[in-house]
Backbone as CSV, one residue per row, in Angstrom:
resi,resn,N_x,N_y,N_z,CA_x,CA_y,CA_z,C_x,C_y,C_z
1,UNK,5.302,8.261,-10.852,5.538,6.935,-10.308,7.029,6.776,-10.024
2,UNK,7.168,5.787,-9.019,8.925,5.658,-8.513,8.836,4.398,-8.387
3,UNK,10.298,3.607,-9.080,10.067,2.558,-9.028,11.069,1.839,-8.216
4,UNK,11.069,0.277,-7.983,12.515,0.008,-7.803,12.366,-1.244,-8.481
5,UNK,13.594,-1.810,-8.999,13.757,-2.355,-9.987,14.670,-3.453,-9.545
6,UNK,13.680,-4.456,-10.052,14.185,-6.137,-9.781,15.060,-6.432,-11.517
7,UNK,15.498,-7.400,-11.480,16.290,-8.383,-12.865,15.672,-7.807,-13.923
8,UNK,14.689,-8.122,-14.185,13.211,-8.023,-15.085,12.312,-7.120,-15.446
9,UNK,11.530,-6.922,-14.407,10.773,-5.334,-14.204,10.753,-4.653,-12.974
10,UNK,10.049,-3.962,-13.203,10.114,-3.052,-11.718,8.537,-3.406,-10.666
11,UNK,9.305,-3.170,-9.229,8.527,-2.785,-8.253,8.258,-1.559,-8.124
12,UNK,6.981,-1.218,-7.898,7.079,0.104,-7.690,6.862,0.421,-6.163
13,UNK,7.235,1.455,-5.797,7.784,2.001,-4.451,7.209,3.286,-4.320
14,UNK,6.207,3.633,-3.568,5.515,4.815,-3.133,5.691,4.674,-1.578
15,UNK,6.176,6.427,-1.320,6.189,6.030,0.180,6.340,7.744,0.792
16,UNK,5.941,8.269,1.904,6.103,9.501,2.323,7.161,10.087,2.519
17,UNK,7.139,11.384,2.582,8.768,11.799,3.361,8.442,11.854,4.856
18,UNK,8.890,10.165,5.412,8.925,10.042,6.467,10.459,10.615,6.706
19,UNK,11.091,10.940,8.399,12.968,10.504,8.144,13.318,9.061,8.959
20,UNK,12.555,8.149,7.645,12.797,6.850,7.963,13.993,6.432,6.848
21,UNK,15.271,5.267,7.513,15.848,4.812,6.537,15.617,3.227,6.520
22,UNK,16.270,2.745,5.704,15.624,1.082,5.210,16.343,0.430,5.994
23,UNK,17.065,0.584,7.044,18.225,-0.607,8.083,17.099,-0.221,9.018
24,UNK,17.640,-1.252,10.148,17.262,-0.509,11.836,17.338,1.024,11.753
25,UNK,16.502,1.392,12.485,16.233,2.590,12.733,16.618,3.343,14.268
26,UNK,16.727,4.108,14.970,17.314,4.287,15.912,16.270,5.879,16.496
27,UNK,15.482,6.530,15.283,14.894,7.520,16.046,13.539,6.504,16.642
28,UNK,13.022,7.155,17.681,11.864,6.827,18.228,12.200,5.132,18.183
29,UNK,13.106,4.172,19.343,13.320,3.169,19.159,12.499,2.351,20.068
30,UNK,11.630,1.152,19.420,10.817,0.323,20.347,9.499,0.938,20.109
31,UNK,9.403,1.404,18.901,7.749,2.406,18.554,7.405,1.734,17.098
32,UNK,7.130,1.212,16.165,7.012,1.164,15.171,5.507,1.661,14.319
33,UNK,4.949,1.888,13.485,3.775,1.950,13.180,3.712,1.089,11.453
34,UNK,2.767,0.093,11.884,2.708,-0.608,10.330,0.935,-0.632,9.777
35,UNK,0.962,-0.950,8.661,-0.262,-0.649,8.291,-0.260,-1.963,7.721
36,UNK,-1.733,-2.481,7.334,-1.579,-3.845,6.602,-3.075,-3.378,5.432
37,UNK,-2.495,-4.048,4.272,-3.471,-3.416,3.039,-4.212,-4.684,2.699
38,UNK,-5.559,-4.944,2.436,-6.384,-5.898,1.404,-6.546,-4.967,0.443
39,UNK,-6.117,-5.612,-0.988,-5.777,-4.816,-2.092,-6.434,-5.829,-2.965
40,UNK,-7.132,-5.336,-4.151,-7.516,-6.223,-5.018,-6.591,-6.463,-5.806
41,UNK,-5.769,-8.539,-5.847,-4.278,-8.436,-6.559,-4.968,-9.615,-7.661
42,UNK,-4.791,-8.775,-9.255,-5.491,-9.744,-10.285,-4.425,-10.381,-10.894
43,UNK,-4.691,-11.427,-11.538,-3.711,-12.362,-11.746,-3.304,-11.738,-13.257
44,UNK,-1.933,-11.864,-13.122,-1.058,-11.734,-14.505,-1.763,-10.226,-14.566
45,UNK,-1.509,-9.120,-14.130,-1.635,-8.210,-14.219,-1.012,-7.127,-13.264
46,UNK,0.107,-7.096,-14.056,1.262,-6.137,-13.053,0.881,-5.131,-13.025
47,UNK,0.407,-4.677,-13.673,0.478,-2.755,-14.251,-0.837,-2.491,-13.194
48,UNK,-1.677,-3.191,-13.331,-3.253,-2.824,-11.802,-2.611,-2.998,-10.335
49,UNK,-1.587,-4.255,-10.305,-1.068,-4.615,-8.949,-0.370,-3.405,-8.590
50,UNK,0.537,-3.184,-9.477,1.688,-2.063,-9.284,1.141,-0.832,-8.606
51,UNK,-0.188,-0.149,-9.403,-0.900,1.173,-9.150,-1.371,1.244,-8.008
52,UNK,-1.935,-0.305,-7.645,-2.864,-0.702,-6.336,-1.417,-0.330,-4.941
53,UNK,-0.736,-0.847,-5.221,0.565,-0.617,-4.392,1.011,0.469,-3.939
54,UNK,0.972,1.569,-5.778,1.343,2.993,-5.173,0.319,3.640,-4.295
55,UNK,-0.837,2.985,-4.970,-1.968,3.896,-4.314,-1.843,3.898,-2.521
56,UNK,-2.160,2.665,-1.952,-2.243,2.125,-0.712,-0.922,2.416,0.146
57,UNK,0.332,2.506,-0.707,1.675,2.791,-0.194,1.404,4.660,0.501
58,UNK,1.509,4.945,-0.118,1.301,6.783,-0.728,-0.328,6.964,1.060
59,UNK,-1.296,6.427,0.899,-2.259,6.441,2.035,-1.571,5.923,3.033
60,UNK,-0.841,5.202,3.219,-0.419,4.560,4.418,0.753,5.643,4.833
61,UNK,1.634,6.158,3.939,2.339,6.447,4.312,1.474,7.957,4.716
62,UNK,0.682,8.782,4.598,-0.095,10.008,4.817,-0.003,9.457,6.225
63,UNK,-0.506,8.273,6.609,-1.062,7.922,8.020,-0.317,7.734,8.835
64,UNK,1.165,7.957,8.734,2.595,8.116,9.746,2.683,6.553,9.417
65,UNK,2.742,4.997,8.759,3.018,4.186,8.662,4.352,4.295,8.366
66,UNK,5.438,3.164,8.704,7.203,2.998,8.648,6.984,2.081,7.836
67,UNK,6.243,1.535,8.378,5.728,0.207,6.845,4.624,-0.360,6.694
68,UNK,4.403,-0.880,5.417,3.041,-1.061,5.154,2.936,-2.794,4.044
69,UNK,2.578,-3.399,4.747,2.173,-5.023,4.256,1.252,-5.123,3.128
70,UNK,1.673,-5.616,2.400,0.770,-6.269,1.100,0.417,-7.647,1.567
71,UNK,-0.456,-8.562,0.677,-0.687,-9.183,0.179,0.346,-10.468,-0.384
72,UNK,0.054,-11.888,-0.266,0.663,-12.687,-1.013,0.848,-12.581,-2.469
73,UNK,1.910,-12.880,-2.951,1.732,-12.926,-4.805,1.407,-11.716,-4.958
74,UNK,1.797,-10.223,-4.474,0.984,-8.787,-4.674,1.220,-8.560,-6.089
75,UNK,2.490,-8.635,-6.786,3.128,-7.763,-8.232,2.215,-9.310,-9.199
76,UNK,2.300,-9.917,-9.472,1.242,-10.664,-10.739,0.233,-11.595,-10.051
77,UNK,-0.137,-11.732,-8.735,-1.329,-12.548,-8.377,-0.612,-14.116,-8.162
78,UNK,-1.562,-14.923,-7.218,-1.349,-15.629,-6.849,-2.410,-17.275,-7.588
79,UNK,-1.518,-17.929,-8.930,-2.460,-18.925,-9.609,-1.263,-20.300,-9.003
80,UNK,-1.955,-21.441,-9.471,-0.876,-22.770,-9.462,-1.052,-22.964,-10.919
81,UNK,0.324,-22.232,-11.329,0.641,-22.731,-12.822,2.154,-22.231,-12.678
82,UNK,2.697,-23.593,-13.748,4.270,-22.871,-13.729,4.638,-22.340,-14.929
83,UNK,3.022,-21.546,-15.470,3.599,-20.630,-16.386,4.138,-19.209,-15.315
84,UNK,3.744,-19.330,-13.950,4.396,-17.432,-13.765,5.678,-17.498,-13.046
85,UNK,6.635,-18.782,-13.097,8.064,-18.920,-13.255,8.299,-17.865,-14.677
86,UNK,7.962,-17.752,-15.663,7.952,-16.657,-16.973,8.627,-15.235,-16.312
87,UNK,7.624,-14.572,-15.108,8.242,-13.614,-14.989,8.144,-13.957,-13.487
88,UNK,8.950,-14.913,-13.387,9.554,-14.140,-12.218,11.109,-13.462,-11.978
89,UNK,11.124,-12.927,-11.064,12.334,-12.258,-11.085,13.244,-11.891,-9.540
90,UNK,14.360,-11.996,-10.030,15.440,-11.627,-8.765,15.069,-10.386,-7.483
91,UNK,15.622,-10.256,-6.711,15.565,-9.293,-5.257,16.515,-8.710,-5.185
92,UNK,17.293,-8.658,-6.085,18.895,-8.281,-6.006,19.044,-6.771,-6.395
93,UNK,17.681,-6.355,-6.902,17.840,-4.686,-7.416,18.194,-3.528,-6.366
94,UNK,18.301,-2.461,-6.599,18.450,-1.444,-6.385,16.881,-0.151,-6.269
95,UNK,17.252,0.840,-5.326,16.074,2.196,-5.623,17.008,2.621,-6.206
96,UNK,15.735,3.615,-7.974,15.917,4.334,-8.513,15.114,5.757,-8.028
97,UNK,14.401,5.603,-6.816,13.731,6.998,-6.352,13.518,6.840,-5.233
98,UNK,13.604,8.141,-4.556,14.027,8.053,-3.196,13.179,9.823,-2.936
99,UNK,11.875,10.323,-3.590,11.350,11.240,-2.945,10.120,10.829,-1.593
100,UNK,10.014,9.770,-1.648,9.146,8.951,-0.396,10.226,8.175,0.054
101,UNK,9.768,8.143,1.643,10.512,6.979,2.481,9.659,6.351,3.401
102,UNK,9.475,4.933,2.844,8.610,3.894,3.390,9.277,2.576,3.146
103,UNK,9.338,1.504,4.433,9.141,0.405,3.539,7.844,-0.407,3.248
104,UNK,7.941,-1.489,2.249,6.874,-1.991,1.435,7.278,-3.493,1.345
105,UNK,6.273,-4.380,2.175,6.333,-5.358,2.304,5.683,-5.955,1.347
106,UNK,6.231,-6.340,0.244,5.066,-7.181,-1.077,5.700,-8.374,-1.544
107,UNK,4.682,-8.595,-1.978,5.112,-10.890,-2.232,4.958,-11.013,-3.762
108,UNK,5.701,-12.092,-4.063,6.609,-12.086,-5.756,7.075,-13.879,-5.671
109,UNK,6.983,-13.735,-7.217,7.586,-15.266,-7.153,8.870,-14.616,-7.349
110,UNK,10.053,-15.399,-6.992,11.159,-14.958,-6.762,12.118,-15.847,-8.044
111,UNK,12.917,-15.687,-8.717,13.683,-16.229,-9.165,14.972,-16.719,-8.827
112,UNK,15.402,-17.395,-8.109,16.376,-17.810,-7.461,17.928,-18.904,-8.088
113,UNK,17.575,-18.620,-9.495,18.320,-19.166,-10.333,18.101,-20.114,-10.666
114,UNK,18.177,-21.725,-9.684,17.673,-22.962,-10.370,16.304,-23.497,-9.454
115,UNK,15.846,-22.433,-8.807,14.801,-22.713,-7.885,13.769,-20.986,-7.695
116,UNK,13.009,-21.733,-7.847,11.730,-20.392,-7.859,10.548,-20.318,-6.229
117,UNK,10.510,-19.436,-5.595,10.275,-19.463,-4.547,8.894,-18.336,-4.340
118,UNK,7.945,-18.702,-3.510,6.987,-17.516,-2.546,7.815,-16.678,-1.898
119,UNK,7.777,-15.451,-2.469,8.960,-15.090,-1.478,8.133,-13.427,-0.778
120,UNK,8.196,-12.899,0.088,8.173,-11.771,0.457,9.267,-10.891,0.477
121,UNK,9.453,-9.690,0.337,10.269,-9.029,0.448,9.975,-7.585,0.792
122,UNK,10.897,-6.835,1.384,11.007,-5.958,2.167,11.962,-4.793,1.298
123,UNK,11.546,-3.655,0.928,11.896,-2.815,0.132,11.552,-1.321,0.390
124,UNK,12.813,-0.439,-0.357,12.476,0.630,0.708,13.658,1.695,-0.484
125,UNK,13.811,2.993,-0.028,14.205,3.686,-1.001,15.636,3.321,-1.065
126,UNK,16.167,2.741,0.105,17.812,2.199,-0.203,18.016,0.771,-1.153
127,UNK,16.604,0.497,-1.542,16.790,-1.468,-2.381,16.153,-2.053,-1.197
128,UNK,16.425,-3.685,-1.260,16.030,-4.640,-0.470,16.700,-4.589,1.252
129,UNK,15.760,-4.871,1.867,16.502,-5.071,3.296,15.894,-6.280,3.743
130,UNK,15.237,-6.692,3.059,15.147,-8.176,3.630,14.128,-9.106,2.661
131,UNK,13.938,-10.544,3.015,13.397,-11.082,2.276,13.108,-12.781,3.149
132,UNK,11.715,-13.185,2.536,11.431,-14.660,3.293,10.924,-15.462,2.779
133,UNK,11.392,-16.573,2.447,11.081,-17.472,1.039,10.179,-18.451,2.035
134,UNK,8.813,-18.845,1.718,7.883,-19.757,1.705,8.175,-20.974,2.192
135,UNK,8.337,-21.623,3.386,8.969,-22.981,3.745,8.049,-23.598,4.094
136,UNK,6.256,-23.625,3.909,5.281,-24.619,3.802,4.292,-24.396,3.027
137,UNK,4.960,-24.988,1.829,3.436,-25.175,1.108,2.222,-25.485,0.665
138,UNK,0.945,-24.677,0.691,0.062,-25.802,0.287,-0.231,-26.899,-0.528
139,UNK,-0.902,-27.724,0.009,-1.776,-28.746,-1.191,-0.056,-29.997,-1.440
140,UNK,1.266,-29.436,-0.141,2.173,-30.697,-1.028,2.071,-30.875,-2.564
141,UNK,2.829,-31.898,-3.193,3.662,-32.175,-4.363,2.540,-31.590,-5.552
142,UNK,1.094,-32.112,-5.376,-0.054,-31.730,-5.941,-0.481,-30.125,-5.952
143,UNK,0.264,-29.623,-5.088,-0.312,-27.984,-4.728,0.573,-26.917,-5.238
144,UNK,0.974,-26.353,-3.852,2.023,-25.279,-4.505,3.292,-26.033,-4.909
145,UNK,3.689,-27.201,-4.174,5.028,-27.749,-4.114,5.002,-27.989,-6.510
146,UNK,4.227,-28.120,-6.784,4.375,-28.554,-8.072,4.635,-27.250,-9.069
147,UNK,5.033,-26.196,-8.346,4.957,-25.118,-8.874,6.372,-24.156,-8.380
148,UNK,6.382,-24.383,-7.255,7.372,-23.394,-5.920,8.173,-24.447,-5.390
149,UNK,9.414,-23.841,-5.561,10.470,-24.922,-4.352,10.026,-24.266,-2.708
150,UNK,11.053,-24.791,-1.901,10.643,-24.855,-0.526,11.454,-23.828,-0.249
151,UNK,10.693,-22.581,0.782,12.157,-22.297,0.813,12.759,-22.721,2.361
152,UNK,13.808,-22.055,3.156,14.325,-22.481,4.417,15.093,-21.424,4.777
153,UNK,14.338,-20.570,5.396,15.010,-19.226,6.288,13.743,-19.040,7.408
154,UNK,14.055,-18.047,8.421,13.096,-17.975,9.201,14.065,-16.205,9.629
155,UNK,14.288,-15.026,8.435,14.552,-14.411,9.258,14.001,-13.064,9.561
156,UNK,15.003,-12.502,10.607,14.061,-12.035,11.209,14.983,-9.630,10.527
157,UNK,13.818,-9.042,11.056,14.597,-7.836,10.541,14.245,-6.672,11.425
158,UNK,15.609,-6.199,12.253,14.877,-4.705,13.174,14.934,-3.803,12.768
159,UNK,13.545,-3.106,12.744,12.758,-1.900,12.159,12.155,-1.079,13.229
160,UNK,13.118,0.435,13.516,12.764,1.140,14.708,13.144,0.013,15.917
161,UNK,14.156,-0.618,15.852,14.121,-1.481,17.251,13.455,-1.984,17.517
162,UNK,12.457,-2.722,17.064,11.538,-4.030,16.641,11.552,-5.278,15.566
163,UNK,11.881,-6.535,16.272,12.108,-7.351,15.512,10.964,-7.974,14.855
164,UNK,10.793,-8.258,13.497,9.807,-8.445,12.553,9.770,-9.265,11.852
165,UNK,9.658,-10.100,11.609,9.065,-11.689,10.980,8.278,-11.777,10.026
166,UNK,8.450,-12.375,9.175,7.547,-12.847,7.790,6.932,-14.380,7.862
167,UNK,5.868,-14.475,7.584,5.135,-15.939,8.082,4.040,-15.864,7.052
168,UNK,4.356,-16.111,5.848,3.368,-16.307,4.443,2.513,-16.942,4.314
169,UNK,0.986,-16.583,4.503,-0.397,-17.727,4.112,-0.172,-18.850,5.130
170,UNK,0.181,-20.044,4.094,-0.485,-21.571,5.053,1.085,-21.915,6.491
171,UNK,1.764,-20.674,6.063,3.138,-21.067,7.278,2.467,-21.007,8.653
172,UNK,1.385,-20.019,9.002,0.388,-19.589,10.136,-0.316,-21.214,10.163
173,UNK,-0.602,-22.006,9.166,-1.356,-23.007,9.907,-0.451,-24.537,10.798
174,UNK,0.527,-24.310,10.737,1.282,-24.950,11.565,2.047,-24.064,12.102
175,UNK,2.747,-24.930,13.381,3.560,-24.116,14.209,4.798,-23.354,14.013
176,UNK,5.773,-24.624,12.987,7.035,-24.681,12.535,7.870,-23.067,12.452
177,UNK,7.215,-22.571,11.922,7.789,-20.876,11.164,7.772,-19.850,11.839
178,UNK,6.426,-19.517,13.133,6.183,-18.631,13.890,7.034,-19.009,15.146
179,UNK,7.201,-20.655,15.242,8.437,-20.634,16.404,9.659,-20.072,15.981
180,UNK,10.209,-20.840,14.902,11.617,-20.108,14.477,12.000,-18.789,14.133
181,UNK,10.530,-18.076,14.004,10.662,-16.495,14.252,10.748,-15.576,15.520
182,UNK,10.096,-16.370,16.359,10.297,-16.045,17.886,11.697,-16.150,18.411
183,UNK,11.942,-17.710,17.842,13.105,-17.868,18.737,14.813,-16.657,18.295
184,UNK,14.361,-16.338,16.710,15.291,-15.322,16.154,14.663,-14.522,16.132
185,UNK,13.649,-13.883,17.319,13.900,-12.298,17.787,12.612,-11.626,17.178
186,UNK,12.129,-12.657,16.665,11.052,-12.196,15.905,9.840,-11.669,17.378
187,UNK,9.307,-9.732,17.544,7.882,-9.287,18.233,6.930,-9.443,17.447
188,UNK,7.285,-8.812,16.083,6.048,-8.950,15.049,6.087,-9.548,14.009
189,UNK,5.007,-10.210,13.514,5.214,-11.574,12.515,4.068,-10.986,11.499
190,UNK,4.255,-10.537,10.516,3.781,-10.351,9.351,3.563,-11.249,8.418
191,UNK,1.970,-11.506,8.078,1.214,-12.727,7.821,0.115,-12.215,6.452
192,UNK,1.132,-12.330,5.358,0.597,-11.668,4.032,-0.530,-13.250,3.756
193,UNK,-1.754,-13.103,3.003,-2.116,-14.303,2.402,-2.528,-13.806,1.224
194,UNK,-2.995,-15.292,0.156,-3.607,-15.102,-1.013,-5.009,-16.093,-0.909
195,UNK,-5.955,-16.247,-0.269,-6.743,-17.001,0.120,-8.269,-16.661,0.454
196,UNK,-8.220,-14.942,0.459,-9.927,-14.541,0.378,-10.011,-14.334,1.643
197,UNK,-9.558,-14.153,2.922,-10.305,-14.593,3.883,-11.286,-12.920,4.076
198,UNK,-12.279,-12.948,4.345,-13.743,-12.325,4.632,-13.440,-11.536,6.174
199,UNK,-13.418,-10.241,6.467,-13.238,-9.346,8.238,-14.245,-10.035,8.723
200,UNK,-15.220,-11.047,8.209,-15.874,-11.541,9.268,-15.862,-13.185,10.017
201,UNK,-14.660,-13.419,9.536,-13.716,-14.564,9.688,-13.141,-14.466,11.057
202,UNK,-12.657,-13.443,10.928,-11.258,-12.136,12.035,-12.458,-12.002,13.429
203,UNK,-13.365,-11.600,12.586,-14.448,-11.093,13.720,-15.333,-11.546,14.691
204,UNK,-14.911,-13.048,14.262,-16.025,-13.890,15.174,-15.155,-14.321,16.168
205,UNK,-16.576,-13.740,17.073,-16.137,-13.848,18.547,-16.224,-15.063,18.872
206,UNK,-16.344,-16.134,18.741,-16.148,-17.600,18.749,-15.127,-17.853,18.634
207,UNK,-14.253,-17.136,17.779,-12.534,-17.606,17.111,-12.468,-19.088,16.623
208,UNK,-14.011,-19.039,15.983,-14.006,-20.839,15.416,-13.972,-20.909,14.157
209,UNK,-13.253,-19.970,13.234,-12.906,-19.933,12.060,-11.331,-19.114,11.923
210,UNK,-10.687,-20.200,11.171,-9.309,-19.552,11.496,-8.194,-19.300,12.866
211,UNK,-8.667,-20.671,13.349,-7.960,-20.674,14.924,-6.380,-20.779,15.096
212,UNK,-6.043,-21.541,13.756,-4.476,-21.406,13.888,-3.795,-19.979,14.162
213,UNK,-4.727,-19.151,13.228,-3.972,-17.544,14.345,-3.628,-17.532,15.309
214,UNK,-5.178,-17.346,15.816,-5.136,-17.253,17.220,-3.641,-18.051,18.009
215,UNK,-3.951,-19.324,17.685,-2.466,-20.452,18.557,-1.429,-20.038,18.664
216,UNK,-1.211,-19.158,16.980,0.320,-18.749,16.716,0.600,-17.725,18.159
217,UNK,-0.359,-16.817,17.865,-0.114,-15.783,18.927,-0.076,-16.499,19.914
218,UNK,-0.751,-16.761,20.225,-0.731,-17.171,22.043,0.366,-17.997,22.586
219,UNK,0.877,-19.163,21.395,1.944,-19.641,21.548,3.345,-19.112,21.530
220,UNK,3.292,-17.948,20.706,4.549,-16.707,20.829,4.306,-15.696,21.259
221,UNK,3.630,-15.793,21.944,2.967,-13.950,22.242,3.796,-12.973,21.309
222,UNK,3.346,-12.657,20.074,4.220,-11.726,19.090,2.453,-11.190,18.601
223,UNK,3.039,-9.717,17.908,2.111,-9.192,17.393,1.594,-9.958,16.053
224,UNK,0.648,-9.787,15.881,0.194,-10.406,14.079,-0.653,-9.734,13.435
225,UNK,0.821,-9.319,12.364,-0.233,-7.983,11.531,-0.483,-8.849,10.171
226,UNK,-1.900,-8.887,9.579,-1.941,-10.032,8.798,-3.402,-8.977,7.439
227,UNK,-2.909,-9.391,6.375,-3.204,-9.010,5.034,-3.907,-9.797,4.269
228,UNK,-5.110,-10.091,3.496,-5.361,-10.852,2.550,-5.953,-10.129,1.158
229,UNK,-5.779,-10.613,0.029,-6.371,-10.089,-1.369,-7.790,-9.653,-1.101
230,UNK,-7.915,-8.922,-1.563,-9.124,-8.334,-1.611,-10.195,-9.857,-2.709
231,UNK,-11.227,-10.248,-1.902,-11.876,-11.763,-2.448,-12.893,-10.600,-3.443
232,UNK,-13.656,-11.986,-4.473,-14.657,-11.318,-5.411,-15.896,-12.365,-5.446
233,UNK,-16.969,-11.605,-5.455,-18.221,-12.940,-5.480,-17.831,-13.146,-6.942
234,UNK,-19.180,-13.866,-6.827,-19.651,-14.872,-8.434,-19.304,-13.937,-9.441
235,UNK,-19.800,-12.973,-9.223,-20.640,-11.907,-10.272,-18.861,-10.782,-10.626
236,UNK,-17.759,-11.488,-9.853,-16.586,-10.332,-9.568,-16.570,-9.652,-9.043
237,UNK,-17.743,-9.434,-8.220,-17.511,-7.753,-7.538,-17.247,-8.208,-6.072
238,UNK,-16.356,-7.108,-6.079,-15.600,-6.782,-4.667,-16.048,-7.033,-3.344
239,UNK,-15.965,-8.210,-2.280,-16.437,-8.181,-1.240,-15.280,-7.515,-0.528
240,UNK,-15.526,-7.562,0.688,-14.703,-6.561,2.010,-13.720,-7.374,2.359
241,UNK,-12.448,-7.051,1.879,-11.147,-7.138,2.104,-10.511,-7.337,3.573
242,UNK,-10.178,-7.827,4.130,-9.885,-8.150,4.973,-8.047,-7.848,5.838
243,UNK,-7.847,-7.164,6.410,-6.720,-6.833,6.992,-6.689,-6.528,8.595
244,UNK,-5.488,-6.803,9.224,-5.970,-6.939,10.888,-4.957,-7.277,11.616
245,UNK,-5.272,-6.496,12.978,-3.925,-6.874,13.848,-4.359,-7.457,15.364
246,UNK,-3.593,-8.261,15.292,-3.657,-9.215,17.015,-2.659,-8.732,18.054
247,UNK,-3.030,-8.512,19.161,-1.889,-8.247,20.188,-1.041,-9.604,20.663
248,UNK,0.170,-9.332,21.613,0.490,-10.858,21.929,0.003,-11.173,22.955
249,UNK,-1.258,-10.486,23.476,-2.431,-10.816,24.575,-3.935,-11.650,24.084
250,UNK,-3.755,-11.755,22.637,-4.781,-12.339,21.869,-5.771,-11.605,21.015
251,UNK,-5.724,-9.930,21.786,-6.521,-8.944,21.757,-6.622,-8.462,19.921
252,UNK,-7.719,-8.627,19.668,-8.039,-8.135,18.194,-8.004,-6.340,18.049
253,UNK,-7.043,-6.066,18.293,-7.317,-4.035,18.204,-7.148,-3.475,16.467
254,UNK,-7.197,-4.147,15.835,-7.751,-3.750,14.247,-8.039,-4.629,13.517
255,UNK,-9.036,-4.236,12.918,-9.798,-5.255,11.368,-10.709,-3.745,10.948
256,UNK,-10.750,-4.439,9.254,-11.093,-3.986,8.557,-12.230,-4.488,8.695
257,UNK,-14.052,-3.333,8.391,-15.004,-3.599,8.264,-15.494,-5.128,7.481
258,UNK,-16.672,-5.568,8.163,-17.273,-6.416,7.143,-18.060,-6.194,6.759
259,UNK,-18.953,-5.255,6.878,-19.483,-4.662,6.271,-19.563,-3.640,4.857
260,UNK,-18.947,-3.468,4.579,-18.024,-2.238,3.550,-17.184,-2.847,2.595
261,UNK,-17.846,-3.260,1.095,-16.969,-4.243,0.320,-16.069,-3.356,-0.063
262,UNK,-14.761,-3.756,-0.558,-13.939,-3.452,-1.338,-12.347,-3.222,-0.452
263,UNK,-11.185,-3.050,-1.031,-10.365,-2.550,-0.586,-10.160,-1.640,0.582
264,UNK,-9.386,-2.431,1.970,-9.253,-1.376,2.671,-7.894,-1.938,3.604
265,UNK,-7.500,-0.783,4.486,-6.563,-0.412,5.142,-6.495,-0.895,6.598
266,UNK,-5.753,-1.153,7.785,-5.210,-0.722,9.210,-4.032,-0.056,9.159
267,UNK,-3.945,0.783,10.266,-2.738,1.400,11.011,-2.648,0.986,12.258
268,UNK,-1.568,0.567,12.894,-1.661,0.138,14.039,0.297,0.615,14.859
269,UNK,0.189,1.555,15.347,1.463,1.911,16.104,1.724,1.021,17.438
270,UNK,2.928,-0.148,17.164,3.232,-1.522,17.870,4.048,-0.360,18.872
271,UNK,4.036,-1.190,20.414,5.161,-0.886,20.865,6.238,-1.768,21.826
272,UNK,7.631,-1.609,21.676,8.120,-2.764,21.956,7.502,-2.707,23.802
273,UNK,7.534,-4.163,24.079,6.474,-4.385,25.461,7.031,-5.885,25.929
274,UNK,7.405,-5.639,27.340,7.338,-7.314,27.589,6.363,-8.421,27.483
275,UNK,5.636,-8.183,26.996,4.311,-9.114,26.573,5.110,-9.645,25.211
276,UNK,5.962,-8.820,24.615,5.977,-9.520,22.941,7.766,-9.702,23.074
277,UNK,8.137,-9.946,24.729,9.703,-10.305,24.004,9.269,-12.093,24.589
């Protein structure tokens, strides 16, 4: 295992020997390839999240992925309690291993000193290269707000000469976040959730479940590579995970089966295109 290491504990970091480095990239520029994971993420349980990470990191990266998207809340799960302010922890670390090179898009409550945040972050064998704190939360004062401060960034990060955007869960159901990612440069907008959603949500050809996607795109024409937790029936067991990518033509060119419960994967090689500036 290779880790990288926040305040507190560690992230762990699995990734191929791509010759990718963690800034902009400059070989093969305007090409990117990202993968997006539904991972089963259990609550207050780092040590399953962590493995689930290497595992899916380590496959993605086999599959020529530069980077590969988790899940909201990926390292302890996503509850409304402000007991998991407890562990949360800083972005400020460093890589302690550097025999894979990938980055790893995974979501964390963040510790921010006098304010605790949804935060995503972007990590890779050089440490952090980027990060996007949560600026709409659900459920207001009663919801997440009673738990998570707000955060207020919208930025954006080029990877292989593609600009890339973070847009967390309920930020996709209004406009606010996917504009201010466009307008800072943002082609692809990476759309981690913690919310269950079902590949047969993604899949209906109606697009009458879950339409705010759809809007985002069409209203920015940007790619949307988008992730959710792997959901569980009654009984706990594993329904079909859900992960998937939109063109900035509307075009659905990956989802994960709905048929086929459990944990699964996309790869999808973006390329920069006047459709997505």
């Amino acid at each position: 295992m290779y880790l990288f290491r926040c305040e507190l504990t560690a992230i762990l970091v699995i990734a191929a020997s791509l010759t990718l480095s963690c800034a902009a990239q400059t070989a093969d520029p305007g090409s990117v390839v990202i993968s997006a994971v539904s991972c089963e993420v259990r609550i207050r349980n780092r040590a399953h999240n962590l493995e689930r990470i290497a595992f899916w990191s380590k496959q993605a990266a086999a599959r020529g992925a530069d980077l590969v998207l988790f899940p909201e809340c990926t390292i302890d799960g996503w509850w409304q309690s402000r007991e998991n302010r407890a562990s949360a922890e800083g972005i400020d670390g460093k890589s302690i291993a550097r025999e894979y090179r990938i980055l790893i898009a995974v979501g964390m409550t963040e510790n921010g000193g006098d304010k605790y945040f949804l935060t995503h972050v972007i990590v890779g064998p050089r440490g952090v290269i980027g990060f996007h704190r949560k600026s709409s939360l659900a459920g207001g004062r009663d919801g997440e707000a009673s738990v998570w401060d707000v955060g207020n960034d919208a930025n954006v990060f080029g990877i292989k000469g593609v600009g890339v955007g973070i847009a967390i869960c309920f930020e996709s159901v209004h406009p606010e976040t996917c504009r201010k990612l466009k307008a800072n440069g943002a082609e692809v907008i990476l759309a981690p959730y913690a919310n269950g959603t079902l590949p047969g949500e993604i899949l209906d050809p109606a697009r009458a479940q879950r339409k705010w996607i759809w809007n985002r795109v069409a209203e920015n024409r940007v790619w949307y590579v988008a992730c959710d937790a792997t959901p569980h029936d009654k009984k706990g067991r594993l329904l079909p995970g859900a992960a998937y990518v939109i063109s900035p033509n509307q075009e659905l060119v990956a989802c994960t089966p709905k048929d086929v419960p459990g944990e699964a994967m996309v790869v999808v090689r973006i390329e920069k295109t006047d459709s997505s500036r």
